[in-house]
N, C-alpha and C positions, 0 to 999 in steps of 0.2 A: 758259735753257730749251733743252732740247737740241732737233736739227731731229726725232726719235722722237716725243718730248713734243709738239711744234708739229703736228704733221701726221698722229696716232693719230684716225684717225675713230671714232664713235660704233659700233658693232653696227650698226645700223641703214644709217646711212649706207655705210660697208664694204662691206654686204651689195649693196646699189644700188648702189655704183661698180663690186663685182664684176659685177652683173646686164648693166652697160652695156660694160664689158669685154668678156665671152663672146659679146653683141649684135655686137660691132665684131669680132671675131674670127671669129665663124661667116660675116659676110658676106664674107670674102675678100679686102675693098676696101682694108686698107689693104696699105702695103709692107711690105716682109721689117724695117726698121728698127722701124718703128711697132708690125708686129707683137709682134716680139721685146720690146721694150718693154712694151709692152700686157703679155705674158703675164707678165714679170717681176712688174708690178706686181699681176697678178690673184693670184700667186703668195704674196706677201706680204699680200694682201688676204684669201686664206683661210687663211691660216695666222694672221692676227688674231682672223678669226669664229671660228676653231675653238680659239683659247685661251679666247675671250669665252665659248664655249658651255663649252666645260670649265669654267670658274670658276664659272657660273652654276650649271654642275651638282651642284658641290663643294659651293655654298652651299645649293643643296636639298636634299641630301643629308644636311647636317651638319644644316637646318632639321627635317628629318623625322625624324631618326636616335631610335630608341629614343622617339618623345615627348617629348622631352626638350629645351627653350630651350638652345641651343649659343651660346655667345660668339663672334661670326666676325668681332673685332678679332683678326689676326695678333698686335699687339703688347702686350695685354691679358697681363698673367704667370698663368701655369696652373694 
């Protein structure tokens, strides 16, 4: 298992670890290392939620498209 794999939090969760992030950022309190840290990791933290919402969108999209039941197995042959 790669350390990606191990440590990809849910949407949800994500969303709440960035919430607590921006919480600890806005108050000033930590130091310039912590900081720095912190933002990286909020960094990568929205850049998960926002592939999350992408794919979510992809699939409602493909679910709505024409009326039509769409196959959203990738590996399903065409």
């Amino acid at each position: 298992m790669t350390k990606d794999t191990a440590q990809t939090p849910d949407f949800e969760s994500a969303l709440a670890e960035l919430e607590d992030l921006v919480e600890q950022l806005e108050s000033g309190e930590l130091p310039l290392e912590e900081s720095l840290k912190a933002f990286e990791k909020g960094i990568a933290l929205t850049r998960h939620c926002q592939n999350a919402l992408k794919a979510a969108e992809l699939k409602v999209k493909a679910l709505t498209e024409n009326d039509e039941l769409v196959d959203l197995d990738p590996e399903a042959p065409a």
